[in-house]
MARBA-3410 file (N, C-alpha, C, O; in Angstrom, 1 decimal):
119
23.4,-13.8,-21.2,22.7,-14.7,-20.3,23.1,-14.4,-18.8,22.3,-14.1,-18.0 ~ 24.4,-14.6,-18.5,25.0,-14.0,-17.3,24.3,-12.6,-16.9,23.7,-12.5,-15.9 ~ 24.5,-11.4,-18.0,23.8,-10.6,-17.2,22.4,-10.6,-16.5,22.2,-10.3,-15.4 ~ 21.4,-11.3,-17.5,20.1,-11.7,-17.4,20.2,-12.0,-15.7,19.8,-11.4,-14.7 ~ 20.8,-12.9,-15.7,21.0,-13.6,-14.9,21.2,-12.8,-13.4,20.8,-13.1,-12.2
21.9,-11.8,-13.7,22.6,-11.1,-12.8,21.3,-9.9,-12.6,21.1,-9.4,-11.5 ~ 20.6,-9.6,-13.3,19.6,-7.9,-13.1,18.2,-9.2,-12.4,17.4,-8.8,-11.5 ~ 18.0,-10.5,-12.9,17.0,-11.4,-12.2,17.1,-11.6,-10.7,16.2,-11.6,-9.9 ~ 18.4,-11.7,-10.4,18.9,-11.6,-9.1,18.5,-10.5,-7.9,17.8,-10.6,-6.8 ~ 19.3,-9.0,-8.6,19.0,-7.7,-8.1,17.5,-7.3,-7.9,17.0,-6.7,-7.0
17.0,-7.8,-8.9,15.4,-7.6,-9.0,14.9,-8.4,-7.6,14.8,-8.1,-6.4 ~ 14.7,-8.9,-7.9,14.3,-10.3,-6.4,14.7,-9.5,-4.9,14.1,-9.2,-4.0 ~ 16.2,-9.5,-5.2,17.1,-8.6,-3.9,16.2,-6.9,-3.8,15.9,-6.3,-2.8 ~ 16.0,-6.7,-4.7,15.1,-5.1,-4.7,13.8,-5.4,-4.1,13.5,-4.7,-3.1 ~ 13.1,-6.4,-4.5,11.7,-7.2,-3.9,11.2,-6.8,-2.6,10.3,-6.1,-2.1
13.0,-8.1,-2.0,12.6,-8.5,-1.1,13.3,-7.0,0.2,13.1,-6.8,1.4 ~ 14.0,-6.2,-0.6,14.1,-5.1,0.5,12.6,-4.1,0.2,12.2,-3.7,1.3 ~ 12.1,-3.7,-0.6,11.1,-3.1,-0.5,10.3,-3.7,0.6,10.3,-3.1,1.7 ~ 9.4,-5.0,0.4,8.5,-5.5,1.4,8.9,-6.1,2.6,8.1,-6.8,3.2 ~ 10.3,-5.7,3.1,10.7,-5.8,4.1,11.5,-4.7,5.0,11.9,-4.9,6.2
11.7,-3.6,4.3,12.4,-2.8,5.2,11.3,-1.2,4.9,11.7,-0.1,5.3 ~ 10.6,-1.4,4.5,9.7,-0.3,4.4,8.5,-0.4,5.4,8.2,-1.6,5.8 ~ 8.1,0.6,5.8,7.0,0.4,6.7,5.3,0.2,5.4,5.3,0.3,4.2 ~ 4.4,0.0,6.1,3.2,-0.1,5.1,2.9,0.8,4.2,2.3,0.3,3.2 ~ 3.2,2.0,4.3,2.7,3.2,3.4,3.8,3.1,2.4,4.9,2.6,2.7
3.4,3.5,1.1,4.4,3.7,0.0,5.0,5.2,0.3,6.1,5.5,-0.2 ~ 4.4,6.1,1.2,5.0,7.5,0.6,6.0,7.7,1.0,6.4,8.8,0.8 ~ 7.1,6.4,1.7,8.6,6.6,1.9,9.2,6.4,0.9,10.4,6.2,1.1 ~ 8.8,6.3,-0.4,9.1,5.8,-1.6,8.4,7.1,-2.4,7.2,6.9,-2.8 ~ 9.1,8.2,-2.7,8.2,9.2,-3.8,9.1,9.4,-4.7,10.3,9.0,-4.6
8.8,10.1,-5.9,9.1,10.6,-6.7,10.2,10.6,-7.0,10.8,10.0,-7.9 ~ 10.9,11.7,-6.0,12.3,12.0,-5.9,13.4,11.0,-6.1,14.4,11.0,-6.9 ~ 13.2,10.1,-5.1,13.8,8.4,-5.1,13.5,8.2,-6.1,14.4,8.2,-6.9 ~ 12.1,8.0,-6.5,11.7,7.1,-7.8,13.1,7.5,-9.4,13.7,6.8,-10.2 ~ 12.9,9.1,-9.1,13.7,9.6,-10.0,15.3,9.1,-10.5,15.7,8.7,-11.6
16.0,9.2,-8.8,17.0,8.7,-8.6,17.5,7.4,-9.3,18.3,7.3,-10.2 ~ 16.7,6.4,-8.7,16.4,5.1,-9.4,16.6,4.7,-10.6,17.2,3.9,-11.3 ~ 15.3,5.7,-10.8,15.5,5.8,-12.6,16.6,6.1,-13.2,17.0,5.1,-13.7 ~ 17.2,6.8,-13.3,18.8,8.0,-13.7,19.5,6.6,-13.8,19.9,6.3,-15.0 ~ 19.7,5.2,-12.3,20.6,4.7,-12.6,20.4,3.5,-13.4,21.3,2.9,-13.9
19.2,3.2,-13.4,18.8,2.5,-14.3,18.7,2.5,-15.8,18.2,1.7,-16.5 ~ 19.3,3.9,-16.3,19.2,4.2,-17.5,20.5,4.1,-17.7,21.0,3.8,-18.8 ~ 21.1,4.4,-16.8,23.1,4.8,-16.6,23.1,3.4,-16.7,24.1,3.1,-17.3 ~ 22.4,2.2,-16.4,23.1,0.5,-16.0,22.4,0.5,-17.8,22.5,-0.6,-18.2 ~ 22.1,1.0,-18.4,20.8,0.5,-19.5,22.0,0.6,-20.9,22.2,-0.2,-21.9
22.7,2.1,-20.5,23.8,2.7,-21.0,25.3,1.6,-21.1,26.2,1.6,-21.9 ~ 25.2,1.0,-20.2,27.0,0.4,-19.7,27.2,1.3,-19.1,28.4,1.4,-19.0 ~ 26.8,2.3,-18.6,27.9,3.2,-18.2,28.5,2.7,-16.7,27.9,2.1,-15.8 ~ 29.6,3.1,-16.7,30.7,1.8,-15.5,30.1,2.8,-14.1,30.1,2.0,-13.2 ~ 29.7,3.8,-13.8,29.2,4.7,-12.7,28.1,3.8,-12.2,28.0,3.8,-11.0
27.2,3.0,-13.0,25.6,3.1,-12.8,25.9,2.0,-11.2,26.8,1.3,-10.9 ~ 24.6,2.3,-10.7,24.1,1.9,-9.5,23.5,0.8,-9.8,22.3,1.1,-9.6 ~ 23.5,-0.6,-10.3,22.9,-1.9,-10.4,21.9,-2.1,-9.8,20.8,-2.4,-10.2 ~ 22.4,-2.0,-8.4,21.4,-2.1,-7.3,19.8,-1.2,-7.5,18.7,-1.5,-7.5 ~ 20.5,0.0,-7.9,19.2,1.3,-7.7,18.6,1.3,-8.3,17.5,1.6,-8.0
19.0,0.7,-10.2,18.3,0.8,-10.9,17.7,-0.5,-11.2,17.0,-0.6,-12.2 ~ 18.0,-1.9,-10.2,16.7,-2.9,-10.5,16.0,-2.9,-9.5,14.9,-3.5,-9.6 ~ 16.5,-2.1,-8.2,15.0,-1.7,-7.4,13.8,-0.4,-8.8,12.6,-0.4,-9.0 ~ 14.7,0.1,-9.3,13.7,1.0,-10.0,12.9,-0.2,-10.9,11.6,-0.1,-10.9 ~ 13.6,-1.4,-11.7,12.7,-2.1,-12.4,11.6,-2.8,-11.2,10.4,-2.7,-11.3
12.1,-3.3,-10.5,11.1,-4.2,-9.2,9.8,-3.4,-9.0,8.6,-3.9,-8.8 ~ 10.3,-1.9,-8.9,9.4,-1.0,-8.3,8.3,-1.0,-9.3,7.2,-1.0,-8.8 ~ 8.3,-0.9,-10.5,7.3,-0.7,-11.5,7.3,-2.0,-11.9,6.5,-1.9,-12.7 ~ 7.6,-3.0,-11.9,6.9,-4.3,-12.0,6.1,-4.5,-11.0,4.9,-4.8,-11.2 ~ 6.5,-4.4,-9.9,5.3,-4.9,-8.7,4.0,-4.0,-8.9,2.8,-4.5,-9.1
4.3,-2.6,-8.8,3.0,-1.7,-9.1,2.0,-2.1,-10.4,0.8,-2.2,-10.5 ~ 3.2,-2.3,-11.3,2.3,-3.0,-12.7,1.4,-4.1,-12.4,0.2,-4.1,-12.6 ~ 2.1,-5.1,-11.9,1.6,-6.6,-11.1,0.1,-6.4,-10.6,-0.9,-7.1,-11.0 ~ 0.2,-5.4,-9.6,-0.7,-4.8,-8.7,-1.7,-4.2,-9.1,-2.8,-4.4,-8.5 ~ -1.6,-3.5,-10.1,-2.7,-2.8,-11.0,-3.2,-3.8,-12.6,-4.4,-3.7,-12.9
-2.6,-4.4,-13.2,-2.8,-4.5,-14.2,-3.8,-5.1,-14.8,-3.9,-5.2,-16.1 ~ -5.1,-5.8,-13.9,-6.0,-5.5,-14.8,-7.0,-4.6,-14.4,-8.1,-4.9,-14.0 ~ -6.5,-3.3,-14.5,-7.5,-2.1,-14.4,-6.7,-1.2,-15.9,-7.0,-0.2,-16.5 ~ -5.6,-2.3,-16.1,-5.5,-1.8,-17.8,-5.4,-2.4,-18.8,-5.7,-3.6,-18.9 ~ -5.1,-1.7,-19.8,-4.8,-2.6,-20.9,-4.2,-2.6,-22.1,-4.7,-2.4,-23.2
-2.3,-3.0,-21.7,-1.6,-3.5,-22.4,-1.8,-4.2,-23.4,-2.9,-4.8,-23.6 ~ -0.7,-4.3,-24.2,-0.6,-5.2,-25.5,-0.1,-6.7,-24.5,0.1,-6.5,-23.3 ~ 0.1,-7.7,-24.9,0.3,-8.5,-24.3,1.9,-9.2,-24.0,2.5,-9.8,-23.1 ~ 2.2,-8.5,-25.6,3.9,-8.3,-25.3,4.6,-7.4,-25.0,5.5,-7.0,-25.7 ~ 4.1,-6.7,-23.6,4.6,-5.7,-23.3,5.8,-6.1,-22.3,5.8,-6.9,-21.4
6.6,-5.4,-22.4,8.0,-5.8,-21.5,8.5,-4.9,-20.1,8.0,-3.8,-19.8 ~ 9.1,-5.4,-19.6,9.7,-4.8,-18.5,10.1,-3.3,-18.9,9.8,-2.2,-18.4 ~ 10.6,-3.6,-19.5,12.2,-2.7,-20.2,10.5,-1.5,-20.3,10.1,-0.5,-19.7 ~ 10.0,-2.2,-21.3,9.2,-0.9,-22.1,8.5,-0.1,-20.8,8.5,1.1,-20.7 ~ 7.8,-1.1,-19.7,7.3,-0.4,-18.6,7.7,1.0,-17.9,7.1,2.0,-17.6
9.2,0.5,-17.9,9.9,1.4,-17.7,10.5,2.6,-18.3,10.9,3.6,-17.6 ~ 10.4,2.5,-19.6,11.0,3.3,-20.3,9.5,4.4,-20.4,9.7,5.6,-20.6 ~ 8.2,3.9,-20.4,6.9,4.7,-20.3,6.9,5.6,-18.4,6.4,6.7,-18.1 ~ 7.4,5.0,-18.0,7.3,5.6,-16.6,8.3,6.8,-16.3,8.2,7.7,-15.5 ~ 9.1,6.6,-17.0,10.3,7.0,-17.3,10.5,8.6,-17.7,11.1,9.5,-17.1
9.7,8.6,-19.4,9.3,9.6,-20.2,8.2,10.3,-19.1,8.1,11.5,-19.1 ~ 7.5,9.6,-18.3,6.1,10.5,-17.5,6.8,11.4,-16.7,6.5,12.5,-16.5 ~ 7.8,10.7,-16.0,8.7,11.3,-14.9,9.3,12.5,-15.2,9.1,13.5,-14.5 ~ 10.1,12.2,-16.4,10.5,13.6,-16.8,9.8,14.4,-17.5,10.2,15.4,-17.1 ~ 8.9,14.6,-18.4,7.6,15.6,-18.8,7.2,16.2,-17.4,6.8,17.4,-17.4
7.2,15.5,-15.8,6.5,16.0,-15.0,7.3,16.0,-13.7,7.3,15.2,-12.7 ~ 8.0,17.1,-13.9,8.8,17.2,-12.3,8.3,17.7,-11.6,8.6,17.4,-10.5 ~ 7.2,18.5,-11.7,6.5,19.0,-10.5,5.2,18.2,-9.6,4.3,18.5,-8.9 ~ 5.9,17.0,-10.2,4.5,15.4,-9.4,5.8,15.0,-8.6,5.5,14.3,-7.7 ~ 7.0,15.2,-8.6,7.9,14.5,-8.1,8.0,14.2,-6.3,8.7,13.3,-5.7
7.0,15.4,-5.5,6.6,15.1,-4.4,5.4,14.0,-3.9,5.1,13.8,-2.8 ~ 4.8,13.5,-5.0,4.1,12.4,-4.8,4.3,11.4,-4.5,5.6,11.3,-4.4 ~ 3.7,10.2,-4.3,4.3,8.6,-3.7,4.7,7.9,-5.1,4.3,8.6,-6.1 ~ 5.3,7.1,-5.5,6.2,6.8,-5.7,4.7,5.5,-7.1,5.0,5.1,-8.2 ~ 3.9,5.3,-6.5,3.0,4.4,-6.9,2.2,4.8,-7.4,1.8,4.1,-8.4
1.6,6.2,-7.2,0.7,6.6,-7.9,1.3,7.8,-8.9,0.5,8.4,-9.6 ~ 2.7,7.9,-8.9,3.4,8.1,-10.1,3.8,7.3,-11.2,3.9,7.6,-12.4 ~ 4.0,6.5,-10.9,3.8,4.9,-11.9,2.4,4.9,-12.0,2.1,5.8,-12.9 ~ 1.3,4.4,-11.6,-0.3,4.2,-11.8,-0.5,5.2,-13.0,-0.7,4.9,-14.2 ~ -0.2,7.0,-12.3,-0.3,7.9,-13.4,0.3,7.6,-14.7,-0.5,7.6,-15.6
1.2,7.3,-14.9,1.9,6.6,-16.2,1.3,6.1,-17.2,1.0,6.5,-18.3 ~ 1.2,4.9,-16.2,0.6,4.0,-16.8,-0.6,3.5,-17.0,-0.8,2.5,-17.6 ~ -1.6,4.4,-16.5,-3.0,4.4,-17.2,-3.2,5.4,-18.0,-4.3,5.8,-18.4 ~ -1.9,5.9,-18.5,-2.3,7.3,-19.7,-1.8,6.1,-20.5,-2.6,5.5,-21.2 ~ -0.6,5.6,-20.4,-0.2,4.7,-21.6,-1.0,3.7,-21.9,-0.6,3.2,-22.9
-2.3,3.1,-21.3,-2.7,1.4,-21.2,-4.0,1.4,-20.3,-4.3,0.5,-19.5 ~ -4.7,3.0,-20.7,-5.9,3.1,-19.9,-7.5,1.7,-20.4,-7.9,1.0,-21.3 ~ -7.6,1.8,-19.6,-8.7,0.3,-19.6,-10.1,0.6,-20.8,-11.1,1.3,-20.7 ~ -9.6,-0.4,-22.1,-10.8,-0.2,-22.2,-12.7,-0.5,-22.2,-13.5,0.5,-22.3
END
């Protein structure tokens, strides 16, 4: 519960630095970062005592909000989870290093309309 507690936090704190320290455009946010992110979000997913807490619940925030943002142009099961969001965006990322110079959003969007395309 405490942890819960503690990644609900980070997430929020990830939020509110995205929509406040970024300028309007997402493409200061691509791939590469996105990658980054991800790594430590799988390292915090692991225990592993290295992982970056911070980076990797900006990586959850990051694909919740985009999810948020898009979702009904798809279509999910209805118990679909964070975790799983992620772990789909995740798998796309690495199948595709060579998208990794794209924005950071429409590498998630790509994702997740292969996984949860509308029907």
């Amino acid at each position: 519960m405490k942890f819960m507690k503690r990644v609900s936090s980070l997430i929020v704190l990830a939020a509110m630095i995205l929509f406040t320290s970024l300028d309007s455009s997402a493409e200061f946010y691509d791939g590469n970062k996105l990658v980054q992110d991800m790594r430590e979000h799988e390292k915090a997913e692991r225990s592993d005592p290295s992982a970056n807490h911070l980076q990797g619940a900006f990586y959850m925030g990051y694909v919740a909000g985009v999810y948020d943002a898009l979702s009904s142009s798809l279509s999910p099961p209805e118990s679909v989870t964070i975790g799983q969001l992620c772990s789909i965006v995740g798998k796309y990322l690495k199948e595709n290093p060579e998208k990794w110079t794209m924005p950071a959003n429409v590498l998630i969007w790509d994702a997740l309309q292969k996984a949860f395309p509308k029907r």
